[in-house]
N, C-alpha and C positions, 0 to 999 in steps of 0.2 A: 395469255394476255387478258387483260379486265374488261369486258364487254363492253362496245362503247356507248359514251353517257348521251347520247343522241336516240338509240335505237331502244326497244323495250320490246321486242317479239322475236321470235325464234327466226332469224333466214337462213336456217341451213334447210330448213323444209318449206319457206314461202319468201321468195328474195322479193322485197316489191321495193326497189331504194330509192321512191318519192315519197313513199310512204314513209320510209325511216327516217329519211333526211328531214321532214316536215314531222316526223313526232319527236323532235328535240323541246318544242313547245308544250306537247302535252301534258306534262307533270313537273312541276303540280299545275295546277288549272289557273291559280291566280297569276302564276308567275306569266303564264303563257298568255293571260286576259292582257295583263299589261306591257308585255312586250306588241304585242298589236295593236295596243290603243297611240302606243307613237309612232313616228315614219319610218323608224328602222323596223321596217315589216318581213324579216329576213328575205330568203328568198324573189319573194315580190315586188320588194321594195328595192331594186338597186338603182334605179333610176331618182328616188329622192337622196340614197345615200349618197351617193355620185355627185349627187350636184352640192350636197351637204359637202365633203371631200373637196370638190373645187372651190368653194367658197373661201374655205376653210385656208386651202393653201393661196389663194390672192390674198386673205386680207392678213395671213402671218404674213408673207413677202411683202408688202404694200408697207406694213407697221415697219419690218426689218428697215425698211426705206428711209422711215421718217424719225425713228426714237432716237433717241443719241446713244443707247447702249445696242442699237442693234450689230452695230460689227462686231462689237466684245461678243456678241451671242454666237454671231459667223463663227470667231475664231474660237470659242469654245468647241463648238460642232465641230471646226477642223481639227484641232490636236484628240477630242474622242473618233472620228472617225480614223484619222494617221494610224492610230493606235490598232483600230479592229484593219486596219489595209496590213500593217504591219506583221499581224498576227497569221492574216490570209497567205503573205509573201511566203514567208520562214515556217508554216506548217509543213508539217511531213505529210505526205499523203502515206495512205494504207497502204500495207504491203500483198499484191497480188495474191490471191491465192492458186494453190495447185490446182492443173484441173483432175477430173477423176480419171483415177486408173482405169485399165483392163477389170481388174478385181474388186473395186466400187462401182463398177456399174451394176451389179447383182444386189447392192441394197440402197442403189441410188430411186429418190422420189420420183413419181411419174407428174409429166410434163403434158400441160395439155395447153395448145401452139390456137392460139384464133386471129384470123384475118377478116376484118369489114370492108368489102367491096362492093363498090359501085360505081360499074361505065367504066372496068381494069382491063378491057381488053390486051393493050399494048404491055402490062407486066404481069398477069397474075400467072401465067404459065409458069414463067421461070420461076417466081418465089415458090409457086405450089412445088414444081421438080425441086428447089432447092431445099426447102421445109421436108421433103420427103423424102430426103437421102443424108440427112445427118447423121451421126455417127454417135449414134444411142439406142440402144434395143429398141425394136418396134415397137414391143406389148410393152415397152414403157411410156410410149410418147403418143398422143395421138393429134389428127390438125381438122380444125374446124373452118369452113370459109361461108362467110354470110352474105351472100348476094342481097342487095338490096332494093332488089327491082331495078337491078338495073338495064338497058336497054339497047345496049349492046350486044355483043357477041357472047360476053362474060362469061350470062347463064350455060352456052353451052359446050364451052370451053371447060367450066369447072364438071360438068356432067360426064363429059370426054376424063377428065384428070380421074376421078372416082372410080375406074373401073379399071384405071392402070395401078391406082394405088392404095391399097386398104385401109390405112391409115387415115383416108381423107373422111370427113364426113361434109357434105353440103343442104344448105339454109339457108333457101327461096325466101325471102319476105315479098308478101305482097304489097300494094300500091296500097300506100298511104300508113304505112307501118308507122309506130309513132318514134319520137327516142331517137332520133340521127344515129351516129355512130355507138352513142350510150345505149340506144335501144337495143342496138341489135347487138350488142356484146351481152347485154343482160337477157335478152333470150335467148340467147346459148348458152351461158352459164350453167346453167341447172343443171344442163346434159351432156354437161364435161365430168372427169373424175380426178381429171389432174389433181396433185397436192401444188403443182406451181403452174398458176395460170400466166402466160405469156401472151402478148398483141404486138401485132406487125402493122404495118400500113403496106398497103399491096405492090408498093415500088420497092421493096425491101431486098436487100442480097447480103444474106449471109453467108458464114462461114460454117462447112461439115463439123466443128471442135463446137460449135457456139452453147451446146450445152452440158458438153462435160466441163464450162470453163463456167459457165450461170454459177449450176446449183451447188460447187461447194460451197460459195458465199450463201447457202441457205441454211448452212448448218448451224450461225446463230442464230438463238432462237427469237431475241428480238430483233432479226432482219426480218420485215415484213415487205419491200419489194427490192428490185435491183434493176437500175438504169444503163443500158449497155448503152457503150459512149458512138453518137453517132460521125458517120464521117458522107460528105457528096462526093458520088457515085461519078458526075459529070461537071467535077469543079474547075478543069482548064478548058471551060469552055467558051465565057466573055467577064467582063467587071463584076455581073452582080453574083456569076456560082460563085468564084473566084472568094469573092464577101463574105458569102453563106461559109465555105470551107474553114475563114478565117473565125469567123463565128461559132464555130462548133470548134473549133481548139479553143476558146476563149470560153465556150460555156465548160469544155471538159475539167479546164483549169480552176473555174469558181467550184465547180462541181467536186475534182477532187479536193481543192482546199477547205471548202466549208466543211465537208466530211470529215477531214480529219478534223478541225473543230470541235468536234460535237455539235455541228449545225445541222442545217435544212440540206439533206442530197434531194433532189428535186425528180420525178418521171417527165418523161420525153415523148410518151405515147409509140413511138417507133423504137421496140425491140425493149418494152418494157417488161420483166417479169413479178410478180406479185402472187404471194403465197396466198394461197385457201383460204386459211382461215383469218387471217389481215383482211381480205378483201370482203367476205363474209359479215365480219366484226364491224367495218365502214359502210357497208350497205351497198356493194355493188359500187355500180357506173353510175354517176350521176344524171339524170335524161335533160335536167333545167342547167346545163350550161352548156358554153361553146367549146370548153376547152376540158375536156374530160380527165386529162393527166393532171393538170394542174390544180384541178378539186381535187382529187384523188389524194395529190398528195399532201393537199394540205389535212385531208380528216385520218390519213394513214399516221403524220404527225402528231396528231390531236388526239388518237389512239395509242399513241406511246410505241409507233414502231418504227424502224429504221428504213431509211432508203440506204442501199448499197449503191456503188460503181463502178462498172466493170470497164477499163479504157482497151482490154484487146481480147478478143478480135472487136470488130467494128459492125453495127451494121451501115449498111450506104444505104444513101436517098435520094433521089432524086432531086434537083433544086429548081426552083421558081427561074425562069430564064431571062424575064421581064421587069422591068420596073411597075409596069402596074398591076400582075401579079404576086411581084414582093408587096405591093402596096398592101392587098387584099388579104393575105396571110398574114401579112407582121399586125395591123389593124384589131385581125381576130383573134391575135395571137396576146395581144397587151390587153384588149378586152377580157377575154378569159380570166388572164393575169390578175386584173383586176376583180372581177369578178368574185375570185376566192376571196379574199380581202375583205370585200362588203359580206360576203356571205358570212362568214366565220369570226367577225371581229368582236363578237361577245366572248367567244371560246379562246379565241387566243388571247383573251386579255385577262381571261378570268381561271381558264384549264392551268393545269400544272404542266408546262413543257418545257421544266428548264431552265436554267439563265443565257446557259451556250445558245439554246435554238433560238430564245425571241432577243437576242443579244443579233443575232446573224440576221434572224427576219426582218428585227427593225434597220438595219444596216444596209440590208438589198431591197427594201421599200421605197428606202432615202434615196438612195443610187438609181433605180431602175425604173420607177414612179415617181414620187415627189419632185424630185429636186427636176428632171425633163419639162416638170409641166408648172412648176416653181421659177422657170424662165423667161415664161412671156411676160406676167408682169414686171419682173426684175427687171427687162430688158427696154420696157416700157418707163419704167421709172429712172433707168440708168441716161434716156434717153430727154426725158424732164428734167432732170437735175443734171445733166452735161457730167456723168463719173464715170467709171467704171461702175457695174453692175455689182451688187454688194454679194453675190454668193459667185462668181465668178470664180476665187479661191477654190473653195468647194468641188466646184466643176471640173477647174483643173487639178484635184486631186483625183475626180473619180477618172477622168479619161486616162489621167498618168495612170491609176490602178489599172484601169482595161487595155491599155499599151503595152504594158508587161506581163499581166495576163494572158493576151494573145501570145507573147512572143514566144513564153513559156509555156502555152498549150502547143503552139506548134512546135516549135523544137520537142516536146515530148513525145506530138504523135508523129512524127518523124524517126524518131529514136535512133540518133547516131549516139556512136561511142566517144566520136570525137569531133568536133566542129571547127572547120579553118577559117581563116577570116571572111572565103568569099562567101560560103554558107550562111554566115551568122550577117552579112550585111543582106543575104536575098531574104531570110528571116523578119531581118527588119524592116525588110522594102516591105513584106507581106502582108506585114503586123502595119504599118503606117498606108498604107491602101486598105488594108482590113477596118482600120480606124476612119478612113472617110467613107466607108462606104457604110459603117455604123450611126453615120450622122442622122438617117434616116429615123431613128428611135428619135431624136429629139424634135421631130416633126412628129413623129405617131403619137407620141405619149400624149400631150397637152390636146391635141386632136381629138383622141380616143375619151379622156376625159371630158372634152367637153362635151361630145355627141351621147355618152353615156348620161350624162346631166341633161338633155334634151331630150329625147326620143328612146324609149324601150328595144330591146332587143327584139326581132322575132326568131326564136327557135327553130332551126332547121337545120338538114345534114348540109354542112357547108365542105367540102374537097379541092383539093388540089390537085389538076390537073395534070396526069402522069402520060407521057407520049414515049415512055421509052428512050426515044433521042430528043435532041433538043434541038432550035433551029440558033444560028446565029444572032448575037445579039451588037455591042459594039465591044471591043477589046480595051482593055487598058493594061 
């Protein structure tokens, strides 16, 4: 793979990936003089781009309001988007691959397994036992856990684990380490060997196969990481696992369609795997975002390498059991989202990636951003002029796409052979409770944008809270 046009120093002997990330500007010197003399000031600046971006989408929606070709324009946007929904439907997804023999495990790559922990008392035991009895030669896999000061029991829980299991190696960070979860994935890196770096979040439960089924998708060589499909752990437990569950067949299904595409397959931060020298080439873990997968995989893209998707085995996860818990994760989670976007939107508009991938990208920008936060003023204007709401079409094509989407990720990860009517109607019951409990995005999105146009991030390890069990919430 081509070195990427961001970094300009050697990190297989000094990873420093702030330093990379920010020497995208170095050279040449003018070009970098004048990209900082305006407020798209990369990195730093996402607080003016953001509020540039909101502006941006009131006063297009506001005009769509008021010109007399603004519907002609709606209904252009709809028959091109029908078009890319249509393509999503009727793709093939990729065909599974085998996992490794008995007799490719002797020339299968070595695996090296990291876990960022902090305050994991109630689950790091079991992922550590289960990380440590996979079903892949020892001396080929080894597992790293990075306590992060935390202040619990953790530390010496993991010290206990170390001495049962050789494989384990543990990584005290002290008070005030910098870098949240980027940081401390980035110093351990160095003192891994793996050729495929893998990350867990510590409520994770896998499967003994989980990595003779990874790495043969690593045998192409521009697969540069692979997203194992996740599923909750404790999803018949009230409305909002219940949600989450529906939602992770929903992302499986965008996930496998785009891929087949030639689109964007996206990382998920839980049970993500990402080869050496990809990672290497991108500059490490990002330390200046919230959402470390979601940069990742936009510069892995930008790099010209692939994300894979693995839909079996699964890992499970733990889910938010609260609504104001979901509040706080999905928040940080569409910020991040975001995030990339301001960050990288010179490269993606200027990098060679494609017609397929920024065909797909601008397609789930529209859907997943824009058009969410493209609704209050719609909605305000639909409410001045006594109409319907002029993108409302739109709307309802993308929810019909995610309707379907849902119904067909869960029926997949279900995988009957054959479906009877009562099946296919709780499906649907699952998929249309999945769908209002999704409504939640179209409060976060326009939210999230606004507060990003007001107020700076501050950086820090932000977590979700892992108990193991979960208590009651209300049923639906």
């Amino acid at each position: 793979m081509p070195k990427e046009y961001w970094i300009d120093n050697d990190l297989e002997s000094d990873l420093d990936p702030l330093s990379s990330l920010l020497s995208e500007w170095s050279d040449p010197e003018e070009e970098e003089e004048e990209f900082r003399s305006d407020f798209f000031q990369g990195l730093s600046g996402r607080r003016q781009k953001a509020a540039f971006v909101l502006m941006a989408i009131w006063g297009v929606t506001l005009g769509l309001n008021v010109v007399a070709w603004g519907t002609w324009l709606v209904l252009g946007l709809i028959c091109l988007f029908s078009l890319q929904a249509s393509r999503l439907i009727f793709a093939k997804p990729e065909p599974i691959a085998e996992p490794l023999s008995d007799e490719g495990l002797a020339s299968a790559p070595s695996v090296s397994l990291l876990v960022a922990a902090k305050n994991e008392e109630a689950v790091i035991r079991q992922l550590v036992t289960q990380l440590c009895s996979l079903d892949y030669p020892t001396e080929k896999y080894d597992l790293w856990v990075i306590d992060d000061h935390s202040t619990d029991q953790t530390p010496e829980i993991l010290d206990q684990l170390a001495q049962q299991y050789p494989q384990l190696n543990i990584i005290h960070r002290p008070a005030g380490a910098e870098g949240g979860k980027s940081g401390a994935l980035n110093e351990v890196f160095s003192k891994t060997q793996g050729d495929i770096i893998a990350v867990f979040d510590a409520d994770a439960k896998v499967s003994q196969d989980l990595l003779r089924r990874v790495v043969p998708l690593f045998e192409t060589k521009e697969m540069g990481a692979v997203q194992v499909r996740k599923s909750i752990a404790n999803a018949a437990l009230n409305f909002w696992t219940k949600g989450q569950a529906a939602e992770m067949a929903l992302d499986s299904f965008f996930q496998q369609q785009r891929i087949a595409l030639g689109g964007i397959g996206e990382l998920r931060g839980n049970g993500q795997f990402v080869r050496r020298s990809a990672l290497i080439s991108c500059g490490g873990w990002n330390e200046q975002t919230i959402t470390d997968d979601l940069d990742l995989t936009m510069r892995l893209h930008l790099d010209h390498w692939k994300i894979g998707f693995l839909t079996d085995p699964t890992v499970e996860e733990e889910a938010v059991t609260t609504a104001k818990a979901l509040w706080h994760q999905r928040n940080r989670w569409a910020e991040g989202g975001y995030q990339r976007y301001l960050d990288y939107w010179r490269f993606i508009i200027n990098q060679p990636m494609g017609w397929r991938k920024k065909l797909d990208l601008i397609s789930f920008i529209l859907m997943q951003y824009l058009l969410p936060t493209a609704a209050v003023p719609d909605f305000i204007m639909a409410i001045t002029r006594h109409r319907l709401p002029i993108l409302s079409p739109l709307t309802a094509l993308m929810l019909s796409l995610s309707l379907w989407g849902m119904f067909t990720g869960l029926r997949r990860s279900q995988k009957p052979e054959k479906v009877n009517i009562f099946e296919i109607f709780q499906l649907w019951w699952q998929s249309l409770r999945g769908m209002l409990y999704l409504t939640h995005w179209l409060i976060i999105m326009p939210c999230v944008t606004m507060r990003m146009s007001i107020r700076p991030k501050r950086l820090k390890w932000v977590k979700t809270v892992h108990e193991g069990t979960a208590e009651e919430s209300f049923e639906f």
